[in-house]
LUMZA-495687 format. One record per residue (C-alpha): residue in three letters; x, y, z. Coordinates in pm, whole numbers, padded with zeros to 5 digits, always signed. Example, Ala and Ser with C-alpha at 12.3 -4.5 7.8 and 13.67 -1.06 7.14 Angstrom:
2
Ala+01230-00450+00780Ser+01367-00106+00714
***
This chain:
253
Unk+16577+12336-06254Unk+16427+12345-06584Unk+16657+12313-06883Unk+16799+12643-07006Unk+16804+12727-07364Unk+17130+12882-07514Unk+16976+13256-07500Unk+16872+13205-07191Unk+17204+13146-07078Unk+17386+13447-07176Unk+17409+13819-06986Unk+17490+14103-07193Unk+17711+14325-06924Unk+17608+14743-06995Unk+17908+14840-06860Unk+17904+15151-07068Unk+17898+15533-06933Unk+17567+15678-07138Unk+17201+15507-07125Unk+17152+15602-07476Unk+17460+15387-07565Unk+17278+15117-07342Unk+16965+15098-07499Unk+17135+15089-07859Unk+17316+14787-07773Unk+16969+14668-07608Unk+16770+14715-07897Unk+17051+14572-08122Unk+17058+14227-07875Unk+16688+14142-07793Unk+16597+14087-08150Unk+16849+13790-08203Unk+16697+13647-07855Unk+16951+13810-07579Unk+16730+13854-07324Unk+16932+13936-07022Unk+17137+14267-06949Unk+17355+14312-06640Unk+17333+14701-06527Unk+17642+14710-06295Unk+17755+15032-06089Unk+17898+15226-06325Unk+17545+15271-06553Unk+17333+15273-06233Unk+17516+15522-06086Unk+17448+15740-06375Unk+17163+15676-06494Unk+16993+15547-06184Unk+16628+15331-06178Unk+16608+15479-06572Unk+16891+15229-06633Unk+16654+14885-06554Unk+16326+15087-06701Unk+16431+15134-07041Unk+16566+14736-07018Unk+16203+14657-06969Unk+16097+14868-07228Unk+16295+14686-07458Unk+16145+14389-07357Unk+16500+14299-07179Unk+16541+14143-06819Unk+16792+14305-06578Unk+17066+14141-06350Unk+17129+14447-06126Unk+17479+14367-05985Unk+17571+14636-05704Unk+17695+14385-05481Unk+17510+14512-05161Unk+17723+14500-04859Unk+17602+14647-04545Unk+17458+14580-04222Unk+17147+14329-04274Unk+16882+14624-04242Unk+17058+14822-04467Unk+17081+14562-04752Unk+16714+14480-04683Unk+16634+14821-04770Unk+16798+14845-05102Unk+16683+14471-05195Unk+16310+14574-05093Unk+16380+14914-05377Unk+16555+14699-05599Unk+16290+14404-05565Unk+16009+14707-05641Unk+16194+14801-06013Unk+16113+14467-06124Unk+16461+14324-06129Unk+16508+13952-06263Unk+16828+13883-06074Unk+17006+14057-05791Unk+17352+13992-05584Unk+17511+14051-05259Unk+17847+14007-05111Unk+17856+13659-04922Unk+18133+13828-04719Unk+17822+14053-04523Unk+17767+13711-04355Unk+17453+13506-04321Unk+17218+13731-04102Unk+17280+14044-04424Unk+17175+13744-04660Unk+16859+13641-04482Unk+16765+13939-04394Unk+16838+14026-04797Unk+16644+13726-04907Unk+16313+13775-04654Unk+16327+14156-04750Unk+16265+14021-05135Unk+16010+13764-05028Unk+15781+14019-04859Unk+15803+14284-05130Unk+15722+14066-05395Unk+15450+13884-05158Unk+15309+14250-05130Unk+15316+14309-05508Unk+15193+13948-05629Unk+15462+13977-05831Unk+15763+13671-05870Unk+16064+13683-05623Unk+16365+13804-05804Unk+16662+13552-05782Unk+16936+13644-05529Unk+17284+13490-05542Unk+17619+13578-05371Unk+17937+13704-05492Unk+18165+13455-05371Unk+18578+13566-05512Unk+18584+13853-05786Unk+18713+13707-06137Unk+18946+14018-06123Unk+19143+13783-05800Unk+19454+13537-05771Unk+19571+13352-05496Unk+19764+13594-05409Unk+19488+13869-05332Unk+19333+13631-05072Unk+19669+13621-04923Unk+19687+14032-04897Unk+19370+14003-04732Unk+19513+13751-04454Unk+19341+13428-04619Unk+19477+13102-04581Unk+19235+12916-04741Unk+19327+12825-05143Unk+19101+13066-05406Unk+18903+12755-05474Unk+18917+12641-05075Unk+18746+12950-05023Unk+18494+13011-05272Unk+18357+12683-05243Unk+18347+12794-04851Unk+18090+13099-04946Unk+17904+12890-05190Unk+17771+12671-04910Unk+17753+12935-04722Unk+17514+13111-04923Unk+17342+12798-05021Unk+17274+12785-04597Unk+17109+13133-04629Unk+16910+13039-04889Unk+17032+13199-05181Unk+16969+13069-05551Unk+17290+13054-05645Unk+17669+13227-05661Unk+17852+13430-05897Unk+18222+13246-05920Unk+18462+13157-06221Unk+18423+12878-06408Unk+18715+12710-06246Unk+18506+12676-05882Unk+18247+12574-06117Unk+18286+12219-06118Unk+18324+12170-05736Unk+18020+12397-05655Unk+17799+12221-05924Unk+17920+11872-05730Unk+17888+12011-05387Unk+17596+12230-05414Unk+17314+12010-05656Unk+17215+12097-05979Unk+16967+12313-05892Unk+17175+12582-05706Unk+17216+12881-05970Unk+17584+12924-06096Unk+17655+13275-06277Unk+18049+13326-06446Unk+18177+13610-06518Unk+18495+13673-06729Unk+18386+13499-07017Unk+18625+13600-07350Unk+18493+13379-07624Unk+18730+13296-07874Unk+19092+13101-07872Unk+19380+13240-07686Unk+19592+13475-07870Unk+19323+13526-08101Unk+19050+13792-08039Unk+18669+13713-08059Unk+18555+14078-08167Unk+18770+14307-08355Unk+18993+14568-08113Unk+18923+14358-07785Unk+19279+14190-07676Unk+19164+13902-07440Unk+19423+13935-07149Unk+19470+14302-07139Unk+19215+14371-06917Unk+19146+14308-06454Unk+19013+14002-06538Unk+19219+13655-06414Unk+19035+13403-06396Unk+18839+13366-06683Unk+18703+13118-06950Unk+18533+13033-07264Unk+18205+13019-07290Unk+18221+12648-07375Unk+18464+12587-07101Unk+18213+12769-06874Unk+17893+12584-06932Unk+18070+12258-06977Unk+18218+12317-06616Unk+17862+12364-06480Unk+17787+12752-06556Unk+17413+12789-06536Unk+17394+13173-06680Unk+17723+13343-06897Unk+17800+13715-06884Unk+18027+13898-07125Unk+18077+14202-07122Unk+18383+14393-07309Unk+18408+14088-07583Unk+18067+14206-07719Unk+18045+14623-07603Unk+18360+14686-07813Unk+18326+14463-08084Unk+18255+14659-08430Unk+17874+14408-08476Unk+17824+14343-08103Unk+17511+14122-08254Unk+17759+13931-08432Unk+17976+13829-08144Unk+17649+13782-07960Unk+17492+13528-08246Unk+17824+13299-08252Unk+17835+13335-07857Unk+17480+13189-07876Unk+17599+12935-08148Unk+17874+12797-07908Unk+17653+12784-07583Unk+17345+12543-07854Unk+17697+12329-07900Unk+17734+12240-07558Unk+17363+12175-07464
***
């Protein structure tokens, strides 16, 4: 994989509940080099396919996280629509099992093969950031959290997947299992030391997230892409947080 620059690296989450307020934050990003924009379910469920056009418009490129999981047909179906907005990156739930992953991946292959266009990267959600050990145990798994992610990684990297979405505390053993060019994407980033905020008003901690990590920490575990999300939405110069964010990623290159 070729080397990624420090914009490259980071995802701007839109986890907000109006487009305009979207493509403020958009506009405000892409001229300090942010490139990339998560549009999760909450903004896609409002705003719908407007939600990745006015991205593009803004010269942005969209992760579209809505975690299909379905029966393989059905997942091909919404991969083939999302493959046809132009997405950059898209995820699914390792969990649907290999056959909903192939089928996922050929459904983007023969879209974009129809288009001429590039296939959009597909990776799996292995564990959700917002889990502890103890969640996998409500859900009758034996396996440790780490046991088990790095279970789905390969497991993904069988399908033929690009790459995962996992903490940066699977990161290591993933990077180490799966190569270096298998696609690693951490969530839960809170810049900033602990028990001292990165952007005015956020309170690292006081939010669903548990496993989580500097962006530093991240990369330096083997984090290919970053994505923040509250650190930088509810900071009072989002752009600010975003510049020293990019600052610390160019440290660790």
């Amino acid at each position: 994989m070729e080397r990624l620059h420090p914009e490259d690296r980071l995802i701007v989450a839109l986890d907000m509940d109006k487009l305009e307020e979207a493509v403020r934050l958009v506009k405000r990003l892409v001229p300090i080099g942010v490139r990339h924009f998560k549009i999760g379910l909450n903004l896609f469920t409002r705003a719908g396919p407007a939600a990745v056009e006015e991205v593009h418009k803004n010269s942005g490129r969209v992760f579209l996280d809505l975690k299909f999981h379905d029966i393989p047909s059905t997942v091909a179906k919404a991969v083939r629509a999302a493959t046809r907005l132009g997405v950059w990156m898209m995820n699914v739930h390792i969990q649907g099992g290999s056959a909903m992953m192939r089928s996922a991946l050929s459904a983007a292959q023969e879209e974009t093969q129809r288009a001429s266009q590039k296939t959009p990267l597909l990776i799996g959600v292995t564990v959700l950031t917002s889990m502890a050990e103890k969640d996998l145990l409500d859900l009758g798994l034996r396996k440790t959290l780490k046991d088990q992610v790095l279970y789905l990684a390969k497991l993904a990297k069988s399908a033929g997947l690009s790459g995962i979405v996992a903490s940066a505390q699977e990161a290591k053993v993933i990077r180490w299992t799966c190569g270096e060019d298998f696609l690693i994407v951490t969530p839960g980033i809170r810049p900033g030391s602990k028990g001292d905020p990165f952007a005015p008003g956020f309170q690292a901690g006081k939010d669903d997230q548990q496993r989580t990590a500097t962006p530093s920490e991240a990369i330096r575990a083997g984090a290919d892409y970053i994505v923040i999300g509250r650190p930088i939405l509810e900071a009072s110069d989002p752009a600010q947080v975003a510049r020293e964010v990019l600052q610390e990623c160019a440290q660790v290159q």
